[in-house]
Each structure stands twice: as structure tokens, then as C-alpha cells.
C-alpha positions as CSV (number, residue, x, y, z in Angstrom):
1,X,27.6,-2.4,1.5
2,X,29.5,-1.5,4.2
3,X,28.2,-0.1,7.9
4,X,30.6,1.1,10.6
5,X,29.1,1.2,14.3
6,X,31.7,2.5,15.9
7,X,31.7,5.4,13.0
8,X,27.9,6.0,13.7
9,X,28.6,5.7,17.4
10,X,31.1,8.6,17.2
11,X,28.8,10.7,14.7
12,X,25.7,10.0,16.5
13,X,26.3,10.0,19.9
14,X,22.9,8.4,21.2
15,X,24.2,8.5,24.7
16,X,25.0,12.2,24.9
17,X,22.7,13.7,22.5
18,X,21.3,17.1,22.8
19,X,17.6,16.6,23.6
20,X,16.6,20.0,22.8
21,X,14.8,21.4,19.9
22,X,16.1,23.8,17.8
23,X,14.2,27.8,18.4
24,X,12.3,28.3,15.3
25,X,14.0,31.8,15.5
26,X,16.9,29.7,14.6
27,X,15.3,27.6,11.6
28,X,16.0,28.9,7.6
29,X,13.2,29.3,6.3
30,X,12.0,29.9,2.7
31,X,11.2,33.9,1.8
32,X,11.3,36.3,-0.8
33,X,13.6,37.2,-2.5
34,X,14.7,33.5,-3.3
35,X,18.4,32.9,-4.0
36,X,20.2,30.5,-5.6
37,X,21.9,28.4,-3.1
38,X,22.9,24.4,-2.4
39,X,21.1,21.7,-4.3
40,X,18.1,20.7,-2.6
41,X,16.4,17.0,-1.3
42,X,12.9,17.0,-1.2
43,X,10.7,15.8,1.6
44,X,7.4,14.0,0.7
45,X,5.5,16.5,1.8
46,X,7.1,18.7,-1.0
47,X,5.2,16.6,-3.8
48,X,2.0,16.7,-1.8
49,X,1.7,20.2,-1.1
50,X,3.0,20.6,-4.8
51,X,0.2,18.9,-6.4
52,X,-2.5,20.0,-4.0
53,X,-1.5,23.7,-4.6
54,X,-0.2,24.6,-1.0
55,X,3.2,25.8,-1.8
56,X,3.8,29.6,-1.9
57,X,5.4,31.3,-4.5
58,X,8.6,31.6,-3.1
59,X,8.6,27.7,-2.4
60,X,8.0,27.2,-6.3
61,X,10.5,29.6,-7.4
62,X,13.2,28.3,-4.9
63,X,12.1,24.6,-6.4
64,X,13.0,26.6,-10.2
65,X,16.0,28.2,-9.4
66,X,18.0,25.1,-7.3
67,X,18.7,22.0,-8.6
68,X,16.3,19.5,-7.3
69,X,17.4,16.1,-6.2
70,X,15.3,12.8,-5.2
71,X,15.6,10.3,-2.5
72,X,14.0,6.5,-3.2
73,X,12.7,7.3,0.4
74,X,10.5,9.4,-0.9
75,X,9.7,7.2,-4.2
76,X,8.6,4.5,-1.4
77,X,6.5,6.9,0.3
78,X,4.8,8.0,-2.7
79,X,4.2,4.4,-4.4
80,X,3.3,3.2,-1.2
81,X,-0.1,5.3,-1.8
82,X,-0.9,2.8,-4.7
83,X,-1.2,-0.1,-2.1
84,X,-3.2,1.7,0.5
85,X,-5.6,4.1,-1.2
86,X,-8.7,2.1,-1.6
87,X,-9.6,1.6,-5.5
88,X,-13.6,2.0,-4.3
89,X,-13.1,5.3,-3.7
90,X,-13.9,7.6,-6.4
91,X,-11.2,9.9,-5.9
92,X,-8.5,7.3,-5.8
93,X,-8.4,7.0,-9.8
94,X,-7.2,11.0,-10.1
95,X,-5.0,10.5,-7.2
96,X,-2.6,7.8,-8.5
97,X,-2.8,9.4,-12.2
98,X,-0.9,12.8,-10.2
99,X,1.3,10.5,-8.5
100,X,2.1,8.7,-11.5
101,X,2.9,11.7,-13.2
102,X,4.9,12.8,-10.6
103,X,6.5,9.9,-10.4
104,X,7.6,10.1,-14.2
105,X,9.0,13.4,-13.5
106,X,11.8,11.9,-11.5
107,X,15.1,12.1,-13.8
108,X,17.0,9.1,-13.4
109,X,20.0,11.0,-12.7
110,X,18.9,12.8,-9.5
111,X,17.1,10.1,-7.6
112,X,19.6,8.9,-5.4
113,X,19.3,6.3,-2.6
114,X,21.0,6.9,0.8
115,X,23.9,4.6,2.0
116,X,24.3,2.0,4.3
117,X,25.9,3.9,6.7
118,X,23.0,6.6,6.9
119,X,20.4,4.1,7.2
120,X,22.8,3.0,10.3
121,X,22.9,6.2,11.7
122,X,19.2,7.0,11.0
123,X,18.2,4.7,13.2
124,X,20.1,6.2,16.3
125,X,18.8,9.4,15.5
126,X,15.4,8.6,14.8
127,X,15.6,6.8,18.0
128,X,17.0,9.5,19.8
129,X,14.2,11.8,18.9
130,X,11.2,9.3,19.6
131,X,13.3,9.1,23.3
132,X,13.5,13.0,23.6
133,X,9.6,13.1,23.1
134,X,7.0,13.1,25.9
135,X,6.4,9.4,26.3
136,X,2.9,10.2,25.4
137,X,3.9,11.2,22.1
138,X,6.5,8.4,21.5
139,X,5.2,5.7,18.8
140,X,7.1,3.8,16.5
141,X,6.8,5.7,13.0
142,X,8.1,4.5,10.5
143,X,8.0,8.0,8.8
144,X,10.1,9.2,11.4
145,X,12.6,6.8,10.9
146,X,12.0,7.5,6.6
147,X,12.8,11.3,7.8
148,X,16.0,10.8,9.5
149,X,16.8,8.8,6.7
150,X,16.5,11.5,4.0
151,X,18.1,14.2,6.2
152,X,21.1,12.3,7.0
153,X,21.5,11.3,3.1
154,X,20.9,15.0,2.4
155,X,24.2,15.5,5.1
156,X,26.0,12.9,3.2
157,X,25.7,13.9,-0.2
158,X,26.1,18.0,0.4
159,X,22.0,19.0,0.2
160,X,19.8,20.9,1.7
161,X,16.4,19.2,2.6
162,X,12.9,21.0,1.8
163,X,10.1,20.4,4.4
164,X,7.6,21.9,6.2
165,X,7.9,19.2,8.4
166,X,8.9,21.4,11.5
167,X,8.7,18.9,14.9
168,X,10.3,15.9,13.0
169,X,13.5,18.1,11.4
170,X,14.3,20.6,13.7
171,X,14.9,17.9,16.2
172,X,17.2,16.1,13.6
173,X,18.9,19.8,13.7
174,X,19.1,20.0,17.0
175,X,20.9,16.5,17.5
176,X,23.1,16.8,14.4
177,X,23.8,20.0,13.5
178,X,25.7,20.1,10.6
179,X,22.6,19.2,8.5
180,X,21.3,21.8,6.6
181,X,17.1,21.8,6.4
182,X,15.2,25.1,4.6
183,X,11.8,25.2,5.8
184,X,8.4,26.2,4.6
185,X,5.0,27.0,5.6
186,X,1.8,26.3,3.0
């Protein structure tokens, strides 16, 4: 396992990052026709909205035509629901049965986990956009830091991440450009 500072320094930048956020003119978003296109990373919020019903078509054919790959970021994120729902609560049975399924769905061969060096980096940049926030709206959230994570693995292993998870990745954009991020709305 190997981490460079001075590499995450010079990719990074925390000292003369650009703390503005990206137009939404300027965001890809997902729309009909769907194309084929780069492999995709999914956010969290991609298995959610999938199993409550809130994706749109063209957010379910984009997730047929590309191939779809897996971060254990988001694997945490989902299993960490089987720790905090609270088993008293009827609907907490059906809940963890979808995740479980969803969960099983996972091939092997595309859940990947995100290097040492990105988990270096994500911390500057998650860092950097907590700073860049009204200090009102600045909290340490660990979902934030999970975010940077999976968009800087995305960077690193040539994908395109899936979100509807505006605020949080268009300021990732907007600091390291050369991520690539197709948004949706449900």
C-alpha cells in the first residue's frame, strides 16, 4: 500500500483550489436518447432510488446499456444500514431482505475498492469542499469524505460516476476537473 503526499499535493492542490461550484448548465446529465458511453461507478443513492422506484427511464436504460461497476464504499454504506435500522421497526425486516438482494447482485468482478492514494487525496478534497462551504453548513460528514472517495476511484480507474447527488459532486468537479460525473434527477 503505498501513498505519495507530495503526489496528492501536486494533484490536489488544497492551497490553491478553485472554490467555486460548477454551473449546472455545465453538469452531464442523464437524457433520452441514452448512449452507450464509459463504464459507470455507482453512487449509493443509485441503489436507493433503484429499489424505491425513483429512477427515470432513461436512468434504467443508461444502467442496461453501460457496464456497471461497484465501489466497497458503497457496499459499507449499504451494510452499514443492517447496524443502524432498528430491528423493532416493522419495516426494517423488508428493508434489509432488498438490500440483501442487492447486495447479492454485486459480481465479484466489478466491485472494486479504491487505492491508497485516492483515499489520500480524498481527504484533501473532501476537506477542501467542507472549507469552501458557508461555515454554517460545514460539518464533518463522513459521507462527504465516502463521496470524494468514490469519485476520485472513479478518476483513477477511467469511470464515470452516477449520482444525483448534485452539491456534494459538482464541487468535486469543480476542484478536480478531470473527473467525469453523469447526473440525474428522480
Amino acid at each position: 500500500m503505498n501513498f505519495d503526499l507530495k503526489r496528492a499535493l501536486r494533484h490536489i492542490d488544497p492551497q490553491r483550489a478553485n472554490f467555486l461550484r460548477s454551473p449546472e448548465v455545465a453538469l452531464d446529465f442523464v437524457a433520452e436518447p441514452v448512449a452507450t458511453g464509459s463504464q459507470l461507478l455507482l453512487d449509493t443513492c443509485v441503489y436507493v432510488d433503484v429499489l424505491q422506484g425513483k429512477t427515470t427511464r432513461a436512468v434504467d436504460t443508461l444502467l442496461d446499456l453501460r457496464l456497471v461497476n461497484h465501489s466497497v464504499v458503497c457496499l459499507s454504506e449499504l451494510t452499514h444500514l443492517f447496524g443502524r435500522l432498528d430491528p423493532a421497526d416493522p419495516r426494517t425486516k423488508f428493508a434489509l431482505k432488498q438490500i440483501a438482494g442487492v447486495i447479492a447482485d454485486i459480481p465479484n468482478h466489478r466491485l472494486g475498492a479504491p487505492s491508497a492514494q485516492v483515499c489520500g487525496e480524498a481527504g484533501m478534497l473532501a476537506g477542501l469542499v467542507e472549507r469552501s462551504r458557508n461555515p454554517r453548513d460545514q460539518t464533518h460528514r463522513s459521507d462527504l469524505l465516502n463521496d470524494a472517495i468514490i469519485f476520485l476511484q472513479a478518476l483513477e480507474q477511467g469511470q464515470t460516476v452516477l449520482t444525483r447527488n448534485i452539491r456534494d459532486f459538482s464541487a468535486f468537479l469543480a476542484m478536480a476537473p478531470a473527473g467525469r460525473v453523469t447526473f440525474y434527477q428522480s
